[in-house]
C-alpha positions as CSV (number, residue, x, y, z in Angstrom):
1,X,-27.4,-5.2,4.3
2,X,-24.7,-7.4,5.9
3,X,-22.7,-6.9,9.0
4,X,-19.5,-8.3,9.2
5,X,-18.8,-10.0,12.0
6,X,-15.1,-10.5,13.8
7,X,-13.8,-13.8,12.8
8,X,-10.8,-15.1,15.7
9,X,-9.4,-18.4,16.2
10,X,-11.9,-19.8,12.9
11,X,-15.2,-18.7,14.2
12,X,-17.5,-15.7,13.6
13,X,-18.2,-13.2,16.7
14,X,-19.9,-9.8,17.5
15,X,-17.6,-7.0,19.1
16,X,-17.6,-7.5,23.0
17,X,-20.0,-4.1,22.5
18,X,-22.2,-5.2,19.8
19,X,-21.5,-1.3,18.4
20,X,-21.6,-1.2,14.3
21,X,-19.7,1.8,11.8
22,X,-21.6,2.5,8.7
23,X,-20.0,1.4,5.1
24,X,-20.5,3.9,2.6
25,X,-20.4,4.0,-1.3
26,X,-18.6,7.2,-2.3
27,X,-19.6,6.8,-5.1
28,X,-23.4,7.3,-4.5
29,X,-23.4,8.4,-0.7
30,X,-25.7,5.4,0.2
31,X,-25.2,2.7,3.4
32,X,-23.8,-0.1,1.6
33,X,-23.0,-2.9,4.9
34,X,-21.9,-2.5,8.4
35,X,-18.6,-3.6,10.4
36,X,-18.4,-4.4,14.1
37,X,-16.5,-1.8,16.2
38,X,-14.1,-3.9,17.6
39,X,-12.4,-3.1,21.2
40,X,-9.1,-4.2,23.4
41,X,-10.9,-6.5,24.6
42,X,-11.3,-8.2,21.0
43,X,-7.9,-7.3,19.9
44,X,-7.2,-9.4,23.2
45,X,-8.6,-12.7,21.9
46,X,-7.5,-12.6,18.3
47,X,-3.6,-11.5,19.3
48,X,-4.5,-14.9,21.8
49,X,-5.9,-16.9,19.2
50,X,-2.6,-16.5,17.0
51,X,0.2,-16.5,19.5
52,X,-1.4,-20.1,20.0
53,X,-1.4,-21.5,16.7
54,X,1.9,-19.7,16.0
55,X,4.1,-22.6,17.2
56,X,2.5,-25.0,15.0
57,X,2.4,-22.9,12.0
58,X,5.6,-22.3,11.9
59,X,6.5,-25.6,12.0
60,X,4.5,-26.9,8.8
61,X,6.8,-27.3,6.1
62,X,7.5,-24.7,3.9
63,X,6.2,-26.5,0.5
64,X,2.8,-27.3,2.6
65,X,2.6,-23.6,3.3
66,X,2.8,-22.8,-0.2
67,X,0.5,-24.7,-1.1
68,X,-2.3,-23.3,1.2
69,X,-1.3,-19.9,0.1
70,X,-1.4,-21.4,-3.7
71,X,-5.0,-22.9,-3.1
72,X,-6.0,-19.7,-1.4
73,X,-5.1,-17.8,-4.5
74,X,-7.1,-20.0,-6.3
75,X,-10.1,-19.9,-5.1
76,X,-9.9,-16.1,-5.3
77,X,-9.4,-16.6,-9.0
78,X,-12.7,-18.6,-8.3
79,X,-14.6,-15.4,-7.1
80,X,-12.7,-12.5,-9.5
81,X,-15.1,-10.6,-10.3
82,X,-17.2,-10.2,-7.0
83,X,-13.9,-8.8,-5.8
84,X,-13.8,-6.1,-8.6
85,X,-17.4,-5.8,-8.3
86,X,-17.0,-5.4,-4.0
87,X,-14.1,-3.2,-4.2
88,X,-15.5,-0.6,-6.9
89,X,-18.5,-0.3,-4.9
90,X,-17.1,0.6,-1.4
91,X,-13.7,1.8,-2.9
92,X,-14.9,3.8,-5.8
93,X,-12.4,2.3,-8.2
94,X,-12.7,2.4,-12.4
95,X,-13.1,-0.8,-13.7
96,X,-9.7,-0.7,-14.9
97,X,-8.5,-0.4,-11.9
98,X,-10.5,-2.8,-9.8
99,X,-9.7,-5.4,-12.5
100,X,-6.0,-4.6,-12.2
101,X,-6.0,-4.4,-8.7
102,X,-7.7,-8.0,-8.2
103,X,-5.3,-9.5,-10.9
104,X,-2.2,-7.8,-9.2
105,X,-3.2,-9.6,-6.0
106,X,-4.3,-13.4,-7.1
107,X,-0.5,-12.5,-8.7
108,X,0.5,-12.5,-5.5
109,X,-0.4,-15.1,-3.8
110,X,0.6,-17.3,-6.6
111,X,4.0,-15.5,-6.7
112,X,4.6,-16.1,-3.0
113,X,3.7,-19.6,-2.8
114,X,6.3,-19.9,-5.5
115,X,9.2,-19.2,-2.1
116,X,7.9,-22.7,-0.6
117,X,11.5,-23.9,-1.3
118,X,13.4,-20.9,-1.8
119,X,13.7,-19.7,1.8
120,X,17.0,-20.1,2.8
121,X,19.7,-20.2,5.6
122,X,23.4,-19.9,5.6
123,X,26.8,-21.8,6.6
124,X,29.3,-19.6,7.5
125,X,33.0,-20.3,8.4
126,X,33.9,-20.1,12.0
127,X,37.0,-18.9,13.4
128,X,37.5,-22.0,16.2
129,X,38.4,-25.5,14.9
130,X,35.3,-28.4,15.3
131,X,33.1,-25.5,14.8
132,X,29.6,-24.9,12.2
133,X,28.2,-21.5,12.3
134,X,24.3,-22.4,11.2
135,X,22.1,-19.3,10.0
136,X,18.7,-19.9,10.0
137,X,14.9,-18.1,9.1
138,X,12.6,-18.4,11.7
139,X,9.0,-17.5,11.3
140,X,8.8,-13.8,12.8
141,X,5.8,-14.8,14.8
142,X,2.2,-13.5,15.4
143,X,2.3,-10.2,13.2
144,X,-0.7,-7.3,12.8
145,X,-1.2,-6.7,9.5
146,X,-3.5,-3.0,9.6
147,X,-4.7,-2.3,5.6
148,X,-5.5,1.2,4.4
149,X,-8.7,2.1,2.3
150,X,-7.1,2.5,-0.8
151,X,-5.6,-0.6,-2.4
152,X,-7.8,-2.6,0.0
153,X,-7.3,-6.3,-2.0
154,X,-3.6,-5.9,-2.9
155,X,-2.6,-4.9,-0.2
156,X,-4.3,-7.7,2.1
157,X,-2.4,-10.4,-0.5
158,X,0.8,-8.4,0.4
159,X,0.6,-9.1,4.3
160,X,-1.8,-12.6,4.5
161,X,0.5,-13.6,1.5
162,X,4.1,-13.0,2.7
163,X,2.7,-14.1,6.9
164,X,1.5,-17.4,5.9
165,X,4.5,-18.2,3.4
166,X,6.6,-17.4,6.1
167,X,4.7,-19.4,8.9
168,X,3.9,-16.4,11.0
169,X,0.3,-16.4,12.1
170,X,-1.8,-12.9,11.2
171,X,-4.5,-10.3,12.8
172,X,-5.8,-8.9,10.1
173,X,-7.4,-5.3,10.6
174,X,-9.0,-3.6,7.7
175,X,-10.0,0.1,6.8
176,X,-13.4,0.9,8.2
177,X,-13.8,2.4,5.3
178,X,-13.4,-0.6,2.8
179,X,-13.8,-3.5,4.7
180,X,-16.1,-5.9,2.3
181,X,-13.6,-7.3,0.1
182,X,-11.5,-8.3,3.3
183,X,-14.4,-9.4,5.0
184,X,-15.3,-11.2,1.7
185,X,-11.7,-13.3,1.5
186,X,-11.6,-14.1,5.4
187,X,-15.5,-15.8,4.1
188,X,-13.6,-17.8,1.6
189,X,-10.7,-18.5,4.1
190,X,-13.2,-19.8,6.5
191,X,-15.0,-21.7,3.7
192,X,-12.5,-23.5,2.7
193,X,-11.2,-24.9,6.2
194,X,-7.6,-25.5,4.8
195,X,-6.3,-22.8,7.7
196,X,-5.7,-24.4,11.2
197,X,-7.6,-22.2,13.6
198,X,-5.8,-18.6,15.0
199,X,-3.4,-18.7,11.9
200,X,-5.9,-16.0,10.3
201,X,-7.6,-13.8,12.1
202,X,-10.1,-10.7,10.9
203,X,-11.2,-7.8,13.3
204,X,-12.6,-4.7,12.3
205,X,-13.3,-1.1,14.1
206,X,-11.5,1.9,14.5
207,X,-7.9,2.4,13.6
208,X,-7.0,4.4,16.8
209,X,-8.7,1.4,19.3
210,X,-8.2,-1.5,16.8
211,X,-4.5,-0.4,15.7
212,X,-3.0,1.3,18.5
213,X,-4.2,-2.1,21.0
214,X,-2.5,-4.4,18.1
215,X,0.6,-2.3,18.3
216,X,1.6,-2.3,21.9
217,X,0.3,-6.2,21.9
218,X,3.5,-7.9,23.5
219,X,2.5,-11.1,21.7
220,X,2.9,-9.1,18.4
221,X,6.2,-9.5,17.1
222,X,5.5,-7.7,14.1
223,X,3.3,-4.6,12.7
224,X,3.2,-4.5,8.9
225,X,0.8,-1.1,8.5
226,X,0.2,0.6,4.8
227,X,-1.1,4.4,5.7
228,X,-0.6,7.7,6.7
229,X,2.5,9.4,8.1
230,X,0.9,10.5,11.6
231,X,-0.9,7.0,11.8
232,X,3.0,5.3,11.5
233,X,3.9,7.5,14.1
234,X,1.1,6.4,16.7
235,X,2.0,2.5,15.8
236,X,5.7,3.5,16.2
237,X,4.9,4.7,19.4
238,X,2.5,2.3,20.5
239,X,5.1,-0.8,19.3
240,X,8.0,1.0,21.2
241,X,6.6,-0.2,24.2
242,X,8.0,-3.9,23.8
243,X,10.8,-3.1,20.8
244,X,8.0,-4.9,18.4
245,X,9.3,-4.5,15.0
246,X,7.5,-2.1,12.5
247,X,7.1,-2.6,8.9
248,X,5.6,0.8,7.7
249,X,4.6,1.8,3.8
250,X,3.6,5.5,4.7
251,X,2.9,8.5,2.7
252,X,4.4,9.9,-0.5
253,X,5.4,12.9,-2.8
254,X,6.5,11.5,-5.7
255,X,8.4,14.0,-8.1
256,X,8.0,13.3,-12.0
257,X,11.3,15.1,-14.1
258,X,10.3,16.2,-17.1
259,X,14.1,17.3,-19.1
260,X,14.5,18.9,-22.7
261,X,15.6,15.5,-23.8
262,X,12.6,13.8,-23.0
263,X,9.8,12.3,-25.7
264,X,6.8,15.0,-24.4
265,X,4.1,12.9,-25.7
266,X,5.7,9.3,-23.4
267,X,5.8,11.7,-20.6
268,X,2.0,13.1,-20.6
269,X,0.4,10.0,-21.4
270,X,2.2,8.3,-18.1
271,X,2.0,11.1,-15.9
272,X,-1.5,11.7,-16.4
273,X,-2.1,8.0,-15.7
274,X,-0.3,8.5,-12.8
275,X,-1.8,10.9,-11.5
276,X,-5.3,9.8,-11.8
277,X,-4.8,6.0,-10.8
278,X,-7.3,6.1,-7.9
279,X,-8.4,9.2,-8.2
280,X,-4.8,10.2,-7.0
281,X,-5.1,7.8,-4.0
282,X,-1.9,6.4,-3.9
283,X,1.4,6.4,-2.5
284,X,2.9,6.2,-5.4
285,X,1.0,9.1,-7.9
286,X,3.3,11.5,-9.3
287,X,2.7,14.6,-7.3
288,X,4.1,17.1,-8.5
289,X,5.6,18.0,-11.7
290,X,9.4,19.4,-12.7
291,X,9.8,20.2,-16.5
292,X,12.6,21.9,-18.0
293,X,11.9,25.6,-18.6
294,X,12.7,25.4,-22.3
295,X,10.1,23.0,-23.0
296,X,7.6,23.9,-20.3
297,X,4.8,25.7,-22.3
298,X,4.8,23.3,-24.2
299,X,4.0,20.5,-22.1
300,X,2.1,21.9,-19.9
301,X,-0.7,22.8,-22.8
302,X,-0.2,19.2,-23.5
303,X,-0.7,18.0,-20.5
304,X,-3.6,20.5,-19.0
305,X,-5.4,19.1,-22.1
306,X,-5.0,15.2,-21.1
307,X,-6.3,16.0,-18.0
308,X,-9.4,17.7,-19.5
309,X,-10.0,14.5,-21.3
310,X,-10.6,12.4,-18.4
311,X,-13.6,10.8,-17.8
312,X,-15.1,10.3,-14.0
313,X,-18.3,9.1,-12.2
314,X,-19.6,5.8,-11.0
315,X,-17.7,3.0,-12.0
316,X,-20.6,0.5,-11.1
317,X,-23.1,2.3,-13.8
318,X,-20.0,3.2,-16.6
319,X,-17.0,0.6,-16.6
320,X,-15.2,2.8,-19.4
321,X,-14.7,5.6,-17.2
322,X,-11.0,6.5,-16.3
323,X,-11.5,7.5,-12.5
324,X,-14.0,7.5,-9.1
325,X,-14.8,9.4,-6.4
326,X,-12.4,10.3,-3.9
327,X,-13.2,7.7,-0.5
328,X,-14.8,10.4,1.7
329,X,-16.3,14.1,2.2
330,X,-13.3,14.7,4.3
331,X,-11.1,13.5,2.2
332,X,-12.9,15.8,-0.8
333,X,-12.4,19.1,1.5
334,X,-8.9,18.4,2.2
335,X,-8.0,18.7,-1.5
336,X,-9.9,21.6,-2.4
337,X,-8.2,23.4,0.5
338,X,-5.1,22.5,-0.7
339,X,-5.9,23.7,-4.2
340,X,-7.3,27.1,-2.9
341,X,-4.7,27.2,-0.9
342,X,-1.9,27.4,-3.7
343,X,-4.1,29.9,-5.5
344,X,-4.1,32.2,-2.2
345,X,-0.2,31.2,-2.8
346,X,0.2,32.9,-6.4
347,X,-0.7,29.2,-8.4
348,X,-2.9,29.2,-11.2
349,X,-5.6,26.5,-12.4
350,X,-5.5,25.5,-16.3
351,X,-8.3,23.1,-15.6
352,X,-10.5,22.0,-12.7
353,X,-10.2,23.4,-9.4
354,X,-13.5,22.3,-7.7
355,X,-15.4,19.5,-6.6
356,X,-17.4,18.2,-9.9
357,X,-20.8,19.0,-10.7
358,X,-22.4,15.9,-9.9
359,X,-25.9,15.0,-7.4
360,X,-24.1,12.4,-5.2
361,X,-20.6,10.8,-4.8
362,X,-17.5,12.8,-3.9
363,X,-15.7,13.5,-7.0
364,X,-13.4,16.3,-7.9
365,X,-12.5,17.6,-11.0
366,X,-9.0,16.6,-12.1
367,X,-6.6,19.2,-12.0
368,X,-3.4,21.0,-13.4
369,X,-1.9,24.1,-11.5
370,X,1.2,25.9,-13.0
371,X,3.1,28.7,-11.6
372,X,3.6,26.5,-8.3
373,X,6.5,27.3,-6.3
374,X,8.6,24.8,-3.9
375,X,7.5,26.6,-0.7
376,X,4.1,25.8,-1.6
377,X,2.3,24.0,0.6
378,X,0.9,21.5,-2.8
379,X,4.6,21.0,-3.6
380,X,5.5,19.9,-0.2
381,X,2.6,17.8,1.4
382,X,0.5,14.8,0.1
383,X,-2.4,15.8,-2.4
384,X,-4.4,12.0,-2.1
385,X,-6.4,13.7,-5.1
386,X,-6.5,14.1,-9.0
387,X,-4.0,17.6,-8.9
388,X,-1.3,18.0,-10.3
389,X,1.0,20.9,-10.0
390,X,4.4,22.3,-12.3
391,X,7.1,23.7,-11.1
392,X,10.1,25.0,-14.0
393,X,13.6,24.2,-13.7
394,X,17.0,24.9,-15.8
395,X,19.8,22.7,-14.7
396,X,19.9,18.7,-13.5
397,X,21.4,19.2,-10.4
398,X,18.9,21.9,-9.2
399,X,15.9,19.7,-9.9
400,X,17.6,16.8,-8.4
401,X,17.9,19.2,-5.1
402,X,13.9,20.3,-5.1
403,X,12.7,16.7,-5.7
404,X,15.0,15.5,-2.9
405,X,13.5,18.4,-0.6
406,X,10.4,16.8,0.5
407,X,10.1,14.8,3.6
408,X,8.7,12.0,1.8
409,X,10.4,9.3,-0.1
410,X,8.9,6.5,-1.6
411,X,8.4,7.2,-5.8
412,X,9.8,9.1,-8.0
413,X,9.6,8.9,-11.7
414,X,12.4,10.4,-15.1
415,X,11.3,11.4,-18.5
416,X,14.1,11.7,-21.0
417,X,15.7,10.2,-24.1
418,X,19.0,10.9,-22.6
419,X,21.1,8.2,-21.1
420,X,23.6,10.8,-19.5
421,X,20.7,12.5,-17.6
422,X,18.5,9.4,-16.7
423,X,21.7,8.1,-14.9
424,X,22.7,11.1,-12.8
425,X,18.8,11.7,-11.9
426,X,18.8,7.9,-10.5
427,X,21.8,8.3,-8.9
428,X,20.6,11.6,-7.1
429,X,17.0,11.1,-6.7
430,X,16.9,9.7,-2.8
431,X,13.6,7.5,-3.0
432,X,13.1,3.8,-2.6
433,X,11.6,4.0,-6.4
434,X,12.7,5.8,-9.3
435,X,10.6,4.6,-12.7
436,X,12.3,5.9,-16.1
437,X,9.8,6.5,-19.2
438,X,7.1,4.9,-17.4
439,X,4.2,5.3,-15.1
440,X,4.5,5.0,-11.5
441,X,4.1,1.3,-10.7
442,X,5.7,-1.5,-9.1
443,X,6.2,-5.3,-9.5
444,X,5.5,-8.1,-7.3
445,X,9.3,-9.4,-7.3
446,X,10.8,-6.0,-6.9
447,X,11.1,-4.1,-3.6
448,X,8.2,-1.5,-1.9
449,X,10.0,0.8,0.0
450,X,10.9,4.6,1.1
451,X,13.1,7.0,2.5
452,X,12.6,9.4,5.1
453,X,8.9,9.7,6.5
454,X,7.5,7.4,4.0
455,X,8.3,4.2,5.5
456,X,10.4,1.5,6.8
457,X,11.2,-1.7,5.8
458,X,9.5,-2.7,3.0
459,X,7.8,-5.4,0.8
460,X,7.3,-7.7,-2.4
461,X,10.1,-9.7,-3.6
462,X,12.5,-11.8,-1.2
463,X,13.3,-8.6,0.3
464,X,9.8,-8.0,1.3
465,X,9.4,-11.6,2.5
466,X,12.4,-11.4,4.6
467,X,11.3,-8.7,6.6
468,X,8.1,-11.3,8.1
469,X,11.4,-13.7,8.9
470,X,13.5,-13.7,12.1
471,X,17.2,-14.8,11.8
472,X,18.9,-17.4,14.3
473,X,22.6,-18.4,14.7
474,X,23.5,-21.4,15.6
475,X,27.4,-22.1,16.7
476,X,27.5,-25.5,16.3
477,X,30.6,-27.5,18.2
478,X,31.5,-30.9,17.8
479,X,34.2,-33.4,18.7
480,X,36.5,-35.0,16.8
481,X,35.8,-39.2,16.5
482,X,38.1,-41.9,15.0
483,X,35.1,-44.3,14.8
């Protein structure tokens, strides 16, 4: 069984205490490797360790950059399936998924080495004669990029990515709960020696030491964190202490509108799949369910039986399955509370309810729940699990007002045939996302991002990559010549 070892400034290291966190399979509840519990002390010479390659970095050309990040991509391509094979052991991903996952992120490296000549400035008129106005993209500098347990891979290729591109140096910190396929990379990274030392770095431990020492760093000009709601406040708070900027992807409650216009067989098949992508742990699942109350028997028998058709269990022993385990016991209990909790509420269960009847992992049953009301406690806070609740509606704008009154924002998804409705949903839906007809999904060259307690800032796309640069004006005099 390994133990990963910190890597800072392109060398491998124990934690300063030598102290190790179990990895566990959720699938199969077994010890599957070990991490180092890193401290201050190592967040210290990491945040070092990039602050002093920053300056260089950011001073390699941009198409040299690319190419790195390019070649890096590549020789992930190289190792594809021991990332799908790494992340749906510790992550409990379907095959599908894993595939998809690892695919979405080689996509991204490629796509962002594609901005090696793209990253521009400005000239802007000034209002003094013998005057240039220069605007110019600076590297950001040394940024902490902190990586949540659920779309461990992509979401590494989102910040290493978008930092290098941009010529900022990184501290990478991974979930202690899914740390192999990162560990795995920063191996290939270290492999390949094409990284000057202290532009990557890889430190692993506890998000409350690890994330909160990163944070309030004053070297760090930068925390990029994908994760809860009450862990972005701790980083706010901790990165308040020197202004450092914040780039947070936090939780969601995305609402999925069913109207009496829409195609009912489109609208289960997509908002099953996204509800079950991950076992329900992401962001960006449709959470809870709005049909119109002319059609809602209807769909909701439709839908309660998709649900019943999905398949579960471990994805390393069945790759046809559609769904995993959820990533902890915790993580288990806190859904079936929820879902007894809405019972206790006046909900009722059409299918599921219950942890699954299986000897190991820690899988639950997916779930429909009708007769849910917006008070509810599942209609206002995050599932993370395979449940889906229905709530009725009659008219556009009073749907439009119950999805909006959540304090998450980040996805939100329409199902109708009607052109008239699709537009004044999108126009009075207030989240970063709104997917018509489709499932809940988004691209590498559009733009990640929420409302209200679900994030700020944001990423993919040259929006996303903008956010990792710094902008400088330069007023530029000069003197008239004759010569």
């Amino acid at each position: 069984m390994n133990t990963h070892k910190l890597y800072i400034n392109g060398s491998y290291t124990e934690s300063s205490t030598k102290e190790t966190i179990d990895v566990i399979n959720p699938a199969t509840e077994e010890v599957i490797s070990s991490i180092y519990n890193g401290t201050e002390e190592d967040v210290e010479k990491a945040v070092q360790a990039a602050a002093d390659a920053q300056k260089s970095w950011g001073a390699v050309p941009t198409n040299e950059r690319g190419r790195i990040v390019r070649e890096i991509g590549q020789k992930m391509t190289e190792h594809r399936d021991d990332f799908i094979r790494l992340l749906m052991e510790e992550q409990g991903k379907s095959d599908e998924m894993a595939s998809g996952e690892v695919d979405l992120a080689l996509d991204y490296f490629q796509y962002m080495s594609e901005w090696s000549r793209r990253i521009e400035g400005e000239i802007v008129p000034s209002d003094r004669p013998n005057e240039n106005i220069f605007i110019h993209r600076r590297p950001i500098g040394v940024v902490a990029g902190i990586v949540p347990w659920n779309f461990p891979v992509f979401i590494l290729a989102r910040k290493v990515a978008t930092a290098l591109m941009a010529g900022c140096t990184i501290v990478l910190k991974p979930s202690q709960q899914t740390p192999n396929t990162a560990a795995f990379f920063t191996e290939l990274v270290h492999n390949m020696d094409i990284l000057p030392k202290g532009v990557y770095n890889f430190i692993t431990g506890k998000g409350s030491t690890i994330g909160n020492a990163l944070a309030s760093h004053k070297k760090v000009e930068m925390v990029t964190m994908t994760g809860s709601v009450p862990a972005g406040v701790k980083v706010m708070e901790a990165a308040a202490q020197n202004i450092t900027k914040v780039n947070l992807e936090l939780g969601g409650k995305a609402p999925a509108i069913v109207t009496k216009h829409a195609d009912l067989d489109t609208a289960v098949k997509n908002i099953t799949k996204s509800r079950i992508i991950n076992a329900g742990q992401a962001c960006t699942n449709a959470e809870r369910v709005y049909v119109h109350e002319d059609i809602a028997e209807e769909f909701t028998n439709k839908i309660t039986e998709e649900m019943k058709q999905v398949t579960f269990g471990d994805p390393l022993q069945d790759k046809s399955l559609d769904m995993g385990p959820l990533v902890s016991e915790d993580r288990l209990k806190e859904v079936d509370e929820m879902v007894q909790g809405a019972v206790k509420a006046g909900a009722s269960i059409l299918t599921g309810g219950k942890r699954a009847d299986t000897e190991k992992g820690f899988f639950y049953e997916p779930t429909v729940i009708s007769n849910a009301t917006q008070d509810m406690e599942i209609i206002q806070e995050e599932i993370f699990g395979p449940v889906l609740p229905i709530v009725t509606f009659t008219e556009i704008e009073e749907v439009i007002d119950k999805a909006n009154d959540s304090d998450y924002g980040l996805s939100s998804s329409i199902f109708t045939e009607n052109y008239n409705e699709a537009m004044q949903l999108t126009n009075g839906l207030r989240f970063g996302e709104t997917f018509v007809n489709r499932e809940n999904f988004e691209a590498v060259q559009g733009y990640h991002a929420g409302f209200r307690k679900s994030g700020i800032g944001g990423t993919d796309g040259k929006h996303g990559l903008g956010d990792f640069l710094s902008t400088q004006v330069v007023y530029m005099q000069y003197k008239q010549t004759n010569e």
